[in-house]
Backbone as CSV, one residue per row, in Angstrom:
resi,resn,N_x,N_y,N_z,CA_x,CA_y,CA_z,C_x,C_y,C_z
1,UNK,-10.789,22.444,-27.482,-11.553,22.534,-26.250,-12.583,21.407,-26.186
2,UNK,-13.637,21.384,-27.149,-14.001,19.836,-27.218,-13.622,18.623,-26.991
3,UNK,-12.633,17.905,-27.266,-11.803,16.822,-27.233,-11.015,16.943,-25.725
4,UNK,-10.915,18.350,-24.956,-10.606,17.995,-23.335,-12.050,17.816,-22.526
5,UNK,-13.092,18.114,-23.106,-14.262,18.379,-22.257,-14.542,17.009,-22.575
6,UNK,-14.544,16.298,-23.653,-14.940,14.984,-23.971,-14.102,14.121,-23.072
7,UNK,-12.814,14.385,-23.272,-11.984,13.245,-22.533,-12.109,13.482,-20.845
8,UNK,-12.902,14.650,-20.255,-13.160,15.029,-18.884,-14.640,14.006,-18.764
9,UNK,-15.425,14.002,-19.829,-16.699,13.538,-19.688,-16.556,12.034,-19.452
10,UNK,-15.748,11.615,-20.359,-15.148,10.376,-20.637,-14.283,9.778,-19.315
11,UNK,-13.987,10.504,-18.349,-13.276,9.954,-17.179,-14.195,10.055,-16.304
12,UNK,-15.081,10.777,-16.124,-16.385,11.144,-15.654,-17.132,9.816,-15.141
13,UNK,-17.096,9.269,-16.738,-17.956,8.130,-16.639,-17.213,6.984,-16.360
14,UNK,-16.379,6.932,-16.640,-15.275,5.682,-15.686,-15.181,5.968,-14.438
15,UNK,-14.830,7.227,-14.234,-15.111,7.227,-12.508,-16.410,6.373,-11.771
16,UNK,-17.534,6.913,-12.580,-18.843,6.113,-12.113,-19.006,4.448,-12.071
17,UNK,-18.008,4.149,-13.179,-17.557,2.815,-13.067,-17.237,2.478,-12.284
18,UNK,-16.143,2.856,-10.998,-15.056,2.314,-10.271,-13.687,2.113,-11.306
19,UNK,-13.666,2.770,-12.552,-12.574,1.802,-13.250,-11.370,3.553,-12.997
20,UNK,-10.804,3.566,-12.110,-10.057,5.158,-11.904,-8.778,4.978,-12.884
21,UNK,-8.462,3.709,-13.087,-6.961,3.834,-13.904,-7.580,4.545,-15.291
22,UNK,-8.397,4.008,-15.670,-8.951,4.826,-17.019,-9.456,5.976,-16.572
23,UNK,-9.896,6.308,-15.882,-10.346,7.663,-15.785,-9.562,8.681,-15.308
24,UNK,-8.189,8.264,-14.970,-7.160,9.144,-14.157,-6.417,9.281,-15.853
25,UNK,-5.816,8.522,-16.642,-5.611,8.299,-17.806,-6.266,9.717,-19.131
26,UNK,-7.770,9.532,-18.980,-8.753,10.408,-19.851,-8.326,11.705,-19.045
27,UNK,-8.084,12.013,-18.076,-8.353,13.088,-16.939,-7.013,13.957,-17.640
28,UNK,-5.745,13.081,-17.617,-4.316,13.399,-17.430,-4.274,13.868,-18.796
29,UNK,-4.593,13.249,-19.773,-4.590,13.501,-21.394,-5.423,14.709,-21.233
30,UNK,-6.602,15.291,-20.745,-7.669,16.293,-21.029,-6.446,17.678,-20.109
31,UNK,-5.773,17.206,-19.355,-5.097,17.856,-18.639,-4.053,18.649,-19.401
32,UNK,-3.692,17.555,-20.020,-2.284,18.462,-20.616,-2.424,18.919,-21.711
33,UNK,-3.903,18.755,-22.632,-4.652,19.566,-23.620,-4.529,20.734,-22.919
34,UNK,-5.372,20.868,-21.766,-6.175,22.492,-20.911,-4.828,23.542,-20.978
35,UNK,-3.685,22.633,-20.339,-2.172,23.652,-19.996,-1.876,23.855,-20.949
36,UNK,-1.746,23.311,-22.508,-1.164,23.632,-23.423,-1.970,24.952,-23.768
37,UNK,-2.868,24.789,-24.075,-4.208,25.732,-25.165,-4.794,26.388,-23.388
38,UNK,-4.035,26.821,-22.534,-4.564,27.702,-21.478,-6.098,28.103,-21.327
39,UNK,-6.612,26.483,-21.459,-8.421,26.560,-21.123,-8.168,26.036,-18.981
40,UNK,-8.480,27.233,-18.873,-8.097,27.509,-17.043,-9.458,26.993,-16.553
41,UNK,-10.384,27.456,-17.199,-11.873,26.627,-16.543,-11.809,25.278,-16.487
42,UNK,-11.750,24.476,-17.917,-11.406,23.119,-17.848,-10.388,22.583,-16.974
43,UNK,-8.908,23.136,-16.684,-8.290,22.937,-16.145,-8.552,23.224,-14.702
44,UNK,-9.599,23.475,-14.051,-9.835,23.735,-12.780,-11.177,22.407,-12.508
45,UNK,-11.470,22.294,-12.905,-12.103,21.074,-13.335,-11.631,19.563,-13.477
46,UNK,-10.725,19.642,-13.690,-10.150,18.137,-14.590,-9.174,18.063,-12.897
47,UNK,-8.759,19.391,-12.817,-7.534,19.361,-11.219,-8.191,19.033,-10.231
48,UNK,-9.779,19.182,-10.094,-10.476,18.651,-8.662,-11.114,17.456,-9.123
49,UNK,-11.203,17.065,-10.431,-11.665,15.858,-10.268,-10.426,14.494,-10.233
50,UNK,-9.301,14.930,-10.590,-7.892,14.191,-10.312,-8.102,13.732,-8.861
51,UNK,-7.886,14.837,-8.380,-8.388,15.095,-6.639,-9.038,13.693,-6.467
52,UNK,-10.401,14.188,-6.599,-11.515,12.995,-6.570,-10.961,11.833,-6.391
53,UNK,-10.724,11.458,-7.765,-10.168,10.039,-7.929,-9.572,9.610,-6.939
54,UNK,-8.160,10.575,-6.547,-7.164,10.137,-5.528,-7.564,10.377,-3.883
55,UNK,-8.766,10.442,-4.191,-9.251,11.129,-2.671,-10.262,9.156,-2.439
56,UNK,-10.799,8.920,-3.792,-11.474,7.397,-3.756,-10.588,6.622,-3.736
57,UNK,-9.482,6.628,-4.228,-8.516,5.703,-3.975,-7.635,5.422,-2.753
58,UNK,-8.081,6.142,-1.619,-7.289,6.764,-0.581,-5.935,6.913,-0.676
59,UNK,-6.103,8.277,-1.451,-4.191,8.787,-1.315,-5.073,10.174,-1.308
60,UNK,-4.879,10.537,0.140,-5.330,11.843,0.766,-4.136,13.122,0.097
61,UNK,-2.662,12.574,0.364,-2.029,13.904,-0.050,-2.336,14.100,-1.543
62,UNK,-2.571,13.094,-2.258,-2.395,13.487,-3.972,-3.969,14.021,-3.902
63,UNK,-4.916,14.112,-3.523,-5.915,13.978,-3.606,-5.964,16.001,-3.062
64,UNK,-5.393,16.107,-1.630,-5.248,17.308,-1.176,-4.198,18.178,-2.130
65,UNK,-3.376,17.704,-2.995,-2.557,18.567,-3.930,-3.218,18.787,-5.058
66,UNK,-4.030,18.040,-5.553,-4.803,18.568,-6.516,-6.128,19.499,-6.409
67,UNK,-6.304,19.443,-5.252,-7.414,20.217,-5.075,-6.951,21.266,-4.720
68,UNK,-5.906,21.664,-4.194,-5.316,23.605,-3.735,-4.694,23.843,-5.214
69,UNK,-4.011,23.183,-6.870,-3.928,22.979,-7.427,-5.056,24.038,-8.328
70,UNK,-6.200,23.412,-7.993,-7.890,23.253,-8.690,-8.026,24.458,-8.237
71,UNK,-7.861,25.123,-6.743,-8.553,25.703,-5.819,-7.868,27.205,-6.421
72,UNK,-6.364,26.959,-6.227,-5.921,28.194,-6.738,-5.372,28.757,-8.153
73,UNK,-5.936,28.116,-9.368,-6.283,28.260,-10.483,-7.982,29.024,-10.469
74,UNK,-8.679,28.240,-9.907,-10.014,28.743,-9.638,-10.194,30.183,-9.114
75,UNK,-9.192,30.613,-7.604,-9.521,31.642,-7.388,-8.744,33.001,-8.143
76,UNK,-7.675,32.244,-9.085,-7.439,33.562,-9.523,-8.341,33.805,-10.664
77,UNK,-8.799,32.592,-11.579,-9.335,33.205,-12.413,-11.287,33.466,-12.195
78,UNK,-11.486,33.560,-11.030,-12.685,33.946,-10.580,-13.963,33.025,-10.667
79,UNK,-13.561,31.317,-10.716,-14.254,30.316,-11.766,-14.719,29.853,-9.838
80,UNK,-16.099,30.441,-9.467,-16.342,30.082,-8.819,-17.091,29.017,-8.249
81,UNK,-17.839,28.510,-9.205,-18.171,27.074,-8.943,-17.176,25.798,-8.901
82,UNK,-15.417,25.607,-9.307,-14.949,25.173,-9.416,-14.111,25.240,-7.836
83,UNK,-14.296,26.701,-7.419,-14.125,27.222,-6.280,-14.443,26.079,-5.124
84,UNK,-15.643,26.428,-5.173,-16.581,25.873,-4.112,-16.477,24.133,-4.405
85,UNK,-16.120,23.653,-5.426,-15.946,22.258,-5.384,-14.757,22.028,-4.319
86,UNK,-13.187,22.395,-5.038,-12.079,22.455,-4.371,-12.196,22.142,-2.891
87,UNK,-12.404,23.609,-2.386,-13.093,23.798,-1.242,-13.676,22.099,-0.353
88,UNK,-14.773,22.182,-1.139,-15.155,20.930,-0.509,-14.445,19.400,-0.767
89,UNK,-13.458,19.185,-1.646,-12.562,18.278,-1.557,-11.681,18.527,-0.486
90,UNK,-11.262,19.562,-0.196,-10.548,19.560,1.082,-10.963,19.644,1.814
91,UNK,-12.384,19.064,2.488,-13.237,19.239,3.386,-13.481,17.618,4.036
92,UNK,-13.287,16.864,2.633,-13.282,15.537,2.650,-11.702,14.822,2.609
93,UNK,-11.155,15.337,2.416,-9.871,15.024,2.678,-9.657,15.412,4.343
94,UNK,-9.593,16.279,4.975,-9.310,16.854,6.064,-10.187,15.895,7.168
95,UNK,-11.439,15.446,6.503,-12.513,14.309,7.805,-11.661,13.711,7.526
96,UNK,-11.104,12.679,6.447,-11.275,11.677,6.253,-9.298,11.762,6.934
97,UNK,-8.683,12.531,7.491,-7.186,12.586,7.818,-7.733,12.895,9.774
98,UNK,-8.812,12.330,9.828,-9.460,12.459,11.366,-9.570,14.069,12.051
99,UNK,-9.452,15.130,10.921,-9.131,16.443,11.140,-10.979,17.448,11.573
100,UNK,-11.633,17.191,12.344,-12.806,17.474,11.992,-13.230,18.945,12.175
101,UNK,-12.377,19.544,12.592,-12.388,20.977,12.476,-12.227,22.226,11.693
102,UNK,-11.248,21.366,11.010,-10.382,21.599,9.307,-11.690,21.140,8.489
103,UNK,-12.259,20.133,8.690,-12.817,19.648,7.105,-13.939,20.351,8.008
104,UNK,-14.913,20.947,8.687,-16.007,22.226,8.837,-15.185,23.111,8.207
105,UNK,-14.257,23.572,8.336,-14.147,24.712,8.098,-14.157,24.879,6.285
106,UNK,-13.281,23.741,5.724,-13.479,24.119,4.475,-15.204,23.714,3.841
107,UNK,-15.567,23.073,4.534,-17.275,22.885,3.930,-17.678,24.453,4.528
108,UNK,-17.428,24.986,5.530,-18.231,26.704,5.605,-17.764,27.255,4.476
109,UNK,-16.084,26.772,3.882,-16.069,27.864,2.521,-16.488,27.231,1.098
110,UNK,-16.850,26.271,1.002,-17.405,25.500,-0.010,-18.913,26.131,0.206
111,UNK,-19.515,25.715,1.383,-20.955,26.505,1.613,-21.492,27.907,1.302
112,UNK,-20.657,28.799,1.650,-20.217,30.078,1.158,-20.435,30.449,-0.406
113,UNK,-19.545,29.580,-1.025,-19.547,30.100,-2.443,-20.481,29.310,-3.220
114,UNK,-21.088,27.904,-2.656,-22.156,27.409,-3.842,-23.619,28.223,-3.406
115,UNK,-23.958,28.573,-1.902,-24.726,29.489,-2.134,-24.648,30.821,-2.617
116,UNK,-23.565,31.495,-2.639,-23.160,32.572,-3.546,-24.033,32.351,-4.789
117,UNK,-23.378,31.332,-5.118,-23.531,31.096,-7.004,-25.166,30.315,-6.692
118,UNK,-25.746,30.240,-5.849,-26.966,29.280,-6.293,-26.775,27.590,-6.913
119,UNK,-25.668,27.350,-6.229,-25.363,25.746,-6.630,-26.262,24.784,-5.722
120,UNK,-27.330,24.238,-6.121,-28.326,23.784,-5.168,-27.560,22.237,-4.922
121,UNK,-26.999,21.541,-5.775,-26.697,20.353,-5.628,-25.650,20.376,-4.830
122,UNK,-24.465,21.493,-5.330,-23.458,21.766,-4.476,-23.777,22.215,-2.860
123,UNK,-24.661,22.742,-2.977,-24.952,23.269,-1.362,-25.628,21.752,-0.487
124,UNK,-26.716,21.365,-1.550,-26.623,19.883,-1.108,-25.654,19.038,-0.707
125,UNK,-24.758,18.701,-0.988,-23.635,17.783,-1.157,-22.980,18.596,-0.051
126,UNK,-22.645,19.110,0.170,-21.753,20.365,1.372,-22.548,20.013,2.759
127,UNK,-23.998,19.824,2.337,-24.384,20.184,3.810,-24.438,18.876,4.405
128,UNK,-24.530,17.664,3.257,-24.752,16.315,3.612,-23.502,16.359,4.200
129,UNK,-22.479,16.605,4.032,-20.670,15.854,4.013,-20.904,16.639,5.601
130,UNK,-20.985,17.807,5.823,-21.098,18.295,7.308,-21.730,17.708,8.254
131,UNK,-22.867,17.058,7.999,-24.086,16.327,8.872,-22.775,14.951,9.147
132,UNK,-21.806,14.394,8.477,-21.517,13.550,8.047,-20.098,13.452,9.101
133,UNK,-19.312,14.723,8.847,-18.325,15.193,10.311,-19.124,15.227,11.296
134,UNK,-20.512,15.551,11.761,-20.959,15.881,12.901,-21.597,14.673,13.645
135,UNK,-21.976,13.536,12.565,-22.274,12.010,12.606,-21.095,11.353,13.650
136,UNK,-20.053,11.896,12.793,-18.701,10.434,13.547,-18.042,11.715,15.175
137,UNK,-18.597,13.115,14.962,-18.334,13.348,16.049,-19.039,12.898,17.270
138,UNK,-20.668,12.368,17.337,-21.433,12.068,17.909,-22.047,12.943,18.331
139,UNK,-22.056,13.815,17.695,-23.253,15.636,17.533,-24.488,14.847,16.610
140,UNK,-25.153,13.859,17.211,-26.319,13.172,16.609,-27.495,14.132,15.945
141,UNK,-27.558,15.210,16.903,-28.907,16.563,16.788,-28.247,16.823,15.173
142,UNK,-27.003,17.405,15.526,-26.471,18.238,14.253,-26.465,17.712,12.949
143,UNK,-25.972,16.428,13.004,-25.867,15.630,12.404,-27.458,15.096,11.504
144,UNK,-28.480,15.261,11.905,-29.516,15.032,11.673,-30.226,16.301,11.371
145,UNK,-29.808,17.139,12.193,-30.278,18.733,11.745,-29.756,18.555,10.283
146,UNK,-28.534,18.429,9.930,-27.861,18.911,8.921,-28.098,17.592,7.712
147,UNK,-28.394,16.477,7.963,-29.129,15.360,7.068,-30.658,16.253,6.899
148,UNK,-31.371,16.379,7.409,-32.601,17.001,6.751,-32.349,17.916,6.146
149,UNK,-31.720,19.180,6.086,-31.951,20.049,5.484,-31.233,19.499,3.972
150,UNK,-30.068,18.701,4.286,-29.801,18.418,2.632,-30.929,17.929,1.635
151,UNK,-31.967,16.671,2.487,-32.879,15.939,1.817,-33.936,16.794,1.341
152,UNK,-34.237,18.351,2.128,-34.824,18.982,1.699,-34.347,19.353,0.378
153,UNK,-33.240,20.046,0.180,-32.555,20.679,-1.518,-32.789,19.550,-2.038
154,UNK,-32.283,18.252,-1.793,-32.259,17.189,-2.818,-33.517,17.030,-3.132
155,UNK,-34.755,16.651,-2.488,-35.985,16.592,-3.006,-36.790,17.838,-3.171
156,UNK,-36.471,18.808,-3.604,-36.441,20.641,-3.986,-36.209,20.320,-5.561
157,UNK,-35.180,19.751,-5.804,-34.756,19.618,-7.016,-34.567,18.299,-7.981
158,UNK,-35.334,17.558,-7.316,-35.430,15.869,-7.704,-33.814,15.515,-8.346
159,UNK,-33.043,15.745,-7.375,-31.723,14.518,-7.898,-31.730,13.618,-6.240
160,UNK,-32.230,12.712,-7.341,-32.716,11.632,-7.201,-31.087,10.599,-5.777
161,UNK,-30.032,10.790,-6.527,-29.209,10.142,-6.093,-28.800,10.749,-4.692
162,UNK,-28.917,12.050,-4.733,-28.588,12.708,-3.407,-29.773,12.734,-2.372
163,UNK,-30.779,12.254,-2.670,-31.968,11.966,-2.094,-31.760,10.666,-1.392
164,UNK,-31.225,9.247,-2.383,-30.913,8.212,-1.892,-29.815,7.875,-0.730
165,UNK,-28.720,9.141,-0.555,-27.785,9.290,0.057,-28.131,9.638,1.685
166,UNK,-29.012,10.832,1.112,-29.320,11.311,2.308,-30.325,10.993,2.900
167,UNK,-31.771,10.043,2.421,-32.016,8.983,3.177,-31.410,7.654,4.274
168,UNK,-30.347,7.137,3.132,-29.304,6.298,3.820,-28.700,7.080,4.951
169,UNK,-28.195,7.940,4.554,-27.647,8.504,5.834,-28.406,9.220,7.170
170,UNK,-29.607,9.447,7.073,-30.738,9.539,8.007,-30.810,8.000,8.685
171,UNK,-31.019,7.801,8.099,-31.338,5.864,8.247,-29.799,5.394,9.810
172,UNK,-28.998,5.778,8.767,-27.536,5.465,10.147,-27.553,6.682,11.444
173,UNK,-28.053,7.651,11.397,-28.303,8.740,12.200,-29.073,8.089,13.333
C-alpha cells in the first residue's frame, strides 16, 4: 500500500510539472498495484486523477471514462470524498464538451457531497469551476456571485493557490 500511495504522490508531482507522460506512467503502475492487492480507496483516487491528466491533455472521453470508473468504485465502496472529486471531473469535462447544463449539474453533485464531508477546498474548487460555466455563459452577476464566495473559503482557510485563482478569475469577471 505504501509504494501505490508513493507512486500516486510521485505522479502527483509530475502532474504539477506539466510532465503527464511520467505521471500517467507512476499513476498506471500505482494502478495495477491497487487492483491486484484490492486497495479500492487508492484505486478511486489514482482513477480520477488518470481522469485529470487526460482531461489536461484534452482527451475529454478518456478523461470522462476514468472518472465514472473513479466515480463508481467510490460510490459503492462509500469513499466519499473521492465521490465528490469524480463528480466534479465530470463537471469539467461536460463545460469543457460546450455542455453547460450537464457540467452544473455534476458540480451540484460534487457540491453536495464535499459539503457533506466538510471538504472546504473541495467546496472551494466546485464553486470556483461553477462561477466559471456561468462566466462563458454571460451570467456575469452569477458568475461573480459565485467567484466571491469561493475567495471567501479560499481565504477562510489560507490556500493560498485557490486564492490566486480566484482573484484572477474575479479580475476576468
Amino acid at each position: 500500500k505504501e509504494l501505490t500511495n508513493l507512486l500516486l504522490q510521485e505522479g502527483d508531482a509530475f502532474v504539477e510539472l506539466d510532465n503527464y507522460e511520467t505521471s500517467l506512467a507512476n499513476y498506471f503502475k500505482a494502478l495495477t498495484i491497487a487492483e491486484k492487492n484490492h486497495y479500492e480507496f487508492e484505486r478511486t483516487k489514482i482513477l480520477v486523477q488518470i481522469g485529470r491528466v487526460y482531461f489536461f491533455l484534452g482527451q475529454s472521453k478518456l478523461a470522462n471514462d476514468f472518472a465514472r470508473q473513479s466515480l463508481m468504485i467510490a460510490q459503492e465502496f462509500h469513499h466519499r470524498l473521492q465521490e465528490g472529486s469524480a463528480f466534479n471531473l465530470l463537471g469539467l469535462v461536460a463545460d469543457e464538451q460546450h455542455k453547460p447544463l450537464e457540467a452544473l449539474e455534476y458540480f451540484a453533485k460534487a457540491l453536495e457531497i464535499r459539503n457533506a464531508i466538510n471538504d472546504r477546498v473541495g467546496i472551494a474548487a466546485t464553486v470556483y469551476n461553477m462561477a466559471i460555466v456561468f462566466e462563458k455563459q454571460g451570467d456575469l452577476k452569477k458568475a461573480l456571485d459565485y467567484q466571491l464566495q469561493s475567495l471567501v473559503i479560499e481565504e477562510s482557510i489560507v490556500h493560498k493557490i485557490g486564492m490566486a485563482y480566484s482573484y484572477e478569475s474575479l479580475g476576468e469577471v
